[in-house]
C-alpha positions in Angstrom: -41.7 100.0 41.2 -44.1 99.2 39.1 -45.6 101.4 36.2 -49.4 102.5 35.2 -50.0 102.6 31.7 -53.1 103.8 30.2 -54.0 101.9 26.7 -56.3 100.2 24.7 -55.7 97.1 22.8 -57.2 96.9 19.2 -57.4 93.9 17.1 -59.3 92.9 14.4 -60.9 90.1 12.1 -60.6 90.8 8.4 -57.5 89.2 7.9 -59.1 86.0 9.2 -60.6 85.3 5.7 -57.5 83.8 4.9 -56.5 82.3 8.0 -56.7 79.3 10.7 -59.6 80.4 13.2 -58.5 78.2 15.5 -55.7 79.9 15.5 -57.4 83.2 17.3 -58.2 81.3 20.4 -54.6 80.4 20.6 -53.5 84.3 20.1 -56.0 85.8 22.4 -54.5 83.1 25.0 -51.4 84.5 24.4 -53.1 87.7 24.7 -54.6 87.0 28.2 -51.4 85.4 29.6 -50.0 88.7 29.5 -48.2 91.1 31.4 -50.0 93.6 32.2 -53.1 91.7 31.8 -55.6 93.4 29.2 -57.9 93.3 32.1 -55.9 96.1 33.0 -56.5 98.0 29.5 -59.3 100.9 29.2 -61.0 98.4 26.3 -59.7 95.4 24.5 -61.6 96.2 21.0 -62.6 93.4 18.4 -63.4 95.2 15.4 -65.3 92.1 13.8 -66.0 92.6 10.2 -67.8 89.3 9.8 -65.2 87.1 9.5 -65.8 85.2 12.3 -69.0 82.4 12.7 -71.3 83.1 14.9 -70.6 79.9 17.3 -67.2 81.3 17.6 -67.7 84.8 17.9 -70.4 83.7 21.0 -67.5 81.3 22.5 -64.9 84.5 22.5 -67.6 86.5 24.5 -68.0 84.1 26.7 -64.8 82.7 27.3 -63.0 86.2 27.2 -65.3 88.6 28.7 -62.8 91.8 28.5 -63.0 91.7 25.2 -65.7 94.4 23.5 -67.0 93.4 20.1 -67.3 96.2 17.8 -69.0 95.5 14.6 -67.5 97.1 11.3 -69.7 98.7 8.3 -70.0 96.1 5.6 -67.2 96.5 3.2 -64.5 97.1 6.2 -61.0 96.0 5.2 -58.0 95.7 7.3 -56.4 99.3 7.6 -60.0 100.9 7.8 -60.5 98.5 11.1 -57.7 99.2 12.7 -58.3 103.1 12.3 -62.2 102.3 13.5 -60.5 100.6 16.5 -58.4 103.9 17.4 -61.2 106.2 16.9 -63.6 104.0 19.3 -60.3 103.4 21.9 -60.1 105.9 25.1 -56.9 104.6 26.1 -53.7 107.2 25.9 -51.7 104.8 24.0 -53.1 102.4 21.7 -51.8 98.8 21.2 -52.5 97.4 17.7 -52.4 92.9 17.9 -53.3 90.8 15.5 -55.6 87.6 15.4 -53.2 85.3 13.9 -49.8 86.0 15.8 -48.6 84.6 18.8 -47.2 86.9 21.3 -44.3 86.5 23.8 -45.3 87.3 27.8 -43.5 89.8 28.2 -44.5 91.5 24.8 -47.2 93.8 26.2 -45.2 95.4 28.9 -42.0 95.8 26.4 -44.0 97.5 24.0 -45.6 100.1 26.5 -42.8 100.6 28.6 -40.9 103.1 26.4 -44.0 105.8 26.7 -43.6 105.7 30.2 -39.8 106.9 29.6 -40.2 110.0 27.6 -43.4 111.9 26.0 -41.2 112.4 23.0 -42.3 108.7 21.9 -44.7 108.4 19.8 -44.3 105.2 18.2 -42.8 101.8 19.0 -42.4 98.9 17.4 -41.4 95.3 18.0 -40.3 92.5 16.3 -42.4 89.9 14.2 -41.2 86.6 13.1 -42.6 83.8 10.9 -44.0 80.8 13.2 -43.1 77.2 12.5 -40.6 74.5 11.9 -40.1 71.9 9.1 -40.0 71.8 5.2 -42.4 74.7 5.3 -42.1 76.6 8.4 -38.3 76.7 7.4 -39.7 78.1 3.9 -41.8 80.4 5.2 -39.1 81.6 7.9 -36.6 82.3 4.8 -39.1 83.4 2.0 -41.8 85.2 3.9 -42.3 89.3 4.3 -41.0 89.1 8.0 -37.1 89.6 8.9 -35.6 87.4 11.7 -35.4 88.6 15.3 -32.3 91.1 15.2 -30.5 90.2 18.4 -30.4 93.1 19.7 -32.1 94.5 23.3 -32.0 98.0 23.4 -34.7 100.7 22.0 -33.2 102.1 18.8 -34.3 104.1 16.3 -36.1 102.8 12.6 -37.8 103.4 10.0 -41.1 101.0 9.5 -43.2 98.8 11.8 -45.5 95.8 11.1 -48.9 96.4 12.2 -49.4 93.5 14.1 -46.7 94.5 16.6 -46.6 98.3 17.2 -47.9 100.7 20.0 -49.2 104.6 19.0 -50.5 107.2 21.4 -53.9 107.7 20.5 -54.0 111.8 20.2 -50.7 111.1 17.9 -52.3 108.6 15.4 -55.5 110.3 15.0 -53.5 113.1 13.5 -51.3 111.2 11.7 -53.6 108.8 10.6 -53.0 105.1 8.5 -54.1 105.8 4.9 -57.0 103.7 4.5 -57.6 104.7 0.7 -54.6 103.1 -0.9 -54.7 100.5 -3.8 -52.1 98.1 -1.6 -53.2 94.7 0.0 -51.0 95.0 3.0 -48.2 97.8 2.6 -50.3 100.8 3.6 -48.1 100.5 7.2 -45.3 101.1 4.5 -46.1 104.1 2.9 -47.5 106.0 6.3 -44.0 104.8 8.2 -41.8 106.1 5.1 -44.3 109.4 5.6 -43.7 109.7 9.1 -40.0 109.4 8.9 -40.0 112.4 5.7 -41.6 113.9 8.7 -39.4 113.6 10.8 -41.2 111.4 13.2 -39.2 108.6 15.0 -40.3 105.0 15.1 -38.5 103.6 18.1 -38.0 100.1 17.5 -38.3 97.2 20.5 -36.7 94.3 19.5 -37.8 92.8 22.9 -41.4 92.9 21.7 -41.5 89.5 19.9 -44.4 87.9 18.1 -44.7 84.8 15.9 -46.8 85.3 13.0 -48.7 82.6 11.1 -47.7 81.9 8.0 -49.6 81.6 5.0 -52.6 78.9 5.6 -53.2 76.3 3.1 -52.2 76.2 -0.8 -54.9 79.0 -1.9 -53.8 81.5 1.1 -50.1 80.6 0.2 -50.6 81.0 -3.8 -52.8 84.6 -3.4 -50.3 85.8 -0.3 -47.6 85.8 -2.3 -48.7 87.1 -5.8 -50.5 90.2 -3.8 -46.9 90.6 -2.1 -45.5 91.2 -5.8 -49.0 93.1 -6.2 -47.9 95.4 -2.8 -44.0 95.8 -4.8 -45.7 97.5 -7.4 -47.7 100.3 -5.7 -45.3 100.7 -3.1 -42.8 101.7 -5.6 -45.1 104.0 -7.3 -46.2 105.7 -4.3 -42.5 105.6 -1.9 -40.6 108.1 -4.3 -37.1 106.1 -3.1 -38.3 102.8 -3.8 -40.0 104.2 -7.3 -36.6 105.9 -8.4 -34.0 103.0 -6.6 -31.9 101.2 -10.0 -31.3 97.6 -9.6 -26.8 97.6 -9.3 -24.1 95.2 -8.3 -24.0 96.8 -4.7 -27.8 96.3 -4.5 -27.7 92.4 -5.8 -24.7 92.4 -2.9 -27.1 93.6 -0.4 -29.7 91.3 -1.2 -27.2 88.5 -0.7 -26.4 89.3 2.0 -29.5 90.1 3.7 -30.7 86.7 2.6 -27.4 84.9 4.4 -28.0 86.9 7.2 -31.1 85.4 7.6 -30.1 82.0 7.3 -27.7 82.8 9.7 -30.1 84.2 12.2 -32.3 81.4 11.6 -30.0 78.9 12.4 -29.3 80.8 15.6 -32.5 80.5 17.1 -33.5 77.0 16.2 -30.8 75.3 14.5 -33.1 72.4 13.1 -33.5 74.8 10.2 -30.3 73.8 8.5 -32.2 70.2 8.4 -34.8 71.0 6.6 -33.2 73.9 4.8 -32.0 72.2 1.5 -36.1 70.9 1.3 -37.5 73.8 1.9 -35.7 75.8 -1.3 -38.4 74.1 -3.8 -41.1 76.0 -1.8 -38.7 79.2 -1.7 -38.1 79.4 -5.0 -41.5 79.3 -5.8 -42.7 81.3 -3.4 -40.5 83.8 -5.1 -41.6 83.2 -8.9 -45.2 84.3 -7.1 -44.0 87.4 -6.1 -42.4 88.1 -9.7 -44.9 87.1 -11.6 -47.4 89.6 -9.2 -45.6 92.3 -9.6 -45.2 91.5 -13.8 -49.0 91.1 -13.8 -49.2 94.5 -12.0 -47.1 96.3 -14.1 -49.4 95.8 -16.9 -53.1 95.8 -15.2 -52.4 97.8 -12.1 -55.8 96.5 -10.2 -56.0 93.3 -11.4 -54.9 90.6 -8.7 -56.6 92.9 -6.0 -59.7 92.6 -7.9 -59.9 88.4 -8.7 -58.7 87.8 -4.8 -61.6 89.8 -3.6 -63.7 87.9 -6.1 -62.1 85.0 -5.0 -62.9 85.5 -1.4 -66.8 86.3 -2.5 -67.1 82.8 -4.6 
């Protein structure tokens, strides 16, 4: 039998300052091939913050015409668009989708299905992975923010989400709202999951909701990505009391270890040309990696700087 859902689907365009445009008409076809059809959603939002050209934005209108474009105040960043998207939404639950993933057919109805099984659900989350194949997609798939796919089927309980690929009911998130005022790039997901949890709020956990995620695009996305990742360390460790008081041990450098094996493992699992181009891709790891490092060292020392010069950067 099949099962109703009432949502809303709410994506946005700031993070397309950094990213392949043409890669949003392949993610909203991924978006319309699925199942339920957002046809079927109380509003598919756009929350366009000016990102997009005006040719384009007029071929998305046209060529998707279930899609409602909302236009943000000036000065709109990511989180503050995707909380502008829940507040405009009518929908009971609302599904947050990002403009440069790629999402499985089955991904919409995975994601919604658990609030049909218990009003006790609040939140559920599915699993994002790094797109792509070769020297770099093989980098990006070991060095970027995003874990590999588990392997797992069942809904479980966790402890963080990606906001790219997690489902909220609306009267839920609107009092438990996304901070929007935090000095973090991207980790603001981070600090409200690690709040939720302290609160004793459960984020179920999909791992049957799969999306691919773009990685970084071009050598300037790639350089700033990573040094704002090291940029995100920072705060999030002043802000997520665990993180801010966890000591670097032997255990710990153990855990990391292994974490990173277990990811080549899982890597190798799902495509196994990965072990090609593995040994090529640790050049781009590594420095990948020194970014990060150096982001966080430049942080530690002028807490607002790198947020600061990539804005600026973006404005030039």
């Amino acid at each position: 039998m099949s099962v109703e859902f009432n949502f809303s689907i709410v994506l946005e365009t700031e993070n397309l300052e950094t990213a392949d445009l043409n890669g949003l008409l392949r993610s909203l076809a991924s978006l319309e091939a699925q199942d339920p059809s957002p046809i079927n959603a109380n509003e598919v939002l756009l929350i366009d913050s000016g990102d997009i050209p005006e040719t384009l934005l007029d071929r998305i209108e046209q060529q998707y015409p279930w899609i409602k474009v909302c236009p943000a105040p000036a000065g709109t960043q990511y989180y503050q668009a995707k909380m502008l998207g829940a507040k405009l939404a009518t929908g009971e639950i609302i599904v947050y989708y990002d403009s440069d993933c790629f999402y499985e057919p089955d991904w919409m109805r995975r994601i919604l299905t658990p609030f049909s099984e218990s009003l006790e659900i609040q939140v559920v989350a599915g699993e994002t992975i790094t797109r792509g194949i070769g020297i770099y997609g093989t980098a990006m798939a070991l060095g970027y923010i995003f874990p590999q796919y588990s392997g797992r089927s069942e809904l479980a309980p966790g402890n963080s989400y990606f906001l790219n690929n997690v489902a909220f009911r609306r009267s839920f998130l609107l009092q438990h709202p996304i901070p929007t005022n935090l000095p973090l790039y991207r980790g603001n997901c981070a600090i409200h999951a690690h709040e939720l949890v302290q609160s004793g709020v459960t984020i179920w956990q999909q791992p049957l909701a799969r999306v691919l995620h773009s990685p970084p695009n071009g050598l300037a996305h790639f350089f700033w990505r990573f040094l704002l990742i090291g940029y995100d360390y920072y705060w999030q460790k002043k802000l997520i009391p665990t993180a801010k008081n966890a000591e670097p041990t032997l255990s710990g450098k153990k855990e990391k270890l292994g974490i990173f094996v277990d990811r080549i493992r899982k890597m190798r699992d799902r495509d196994f040309r990965h072990l090609f181009f593995l040994p090529l891709s640790l050049p781009i790891v590594l420095t990948s990696s020194l970014l990060i490092y150096i982001g966080y060292l430049i942080t530690t020392r002028y807490p607002h700087y790198l947020l600061k010069r990539f804005n600026q950067h973006l404005n030039a």
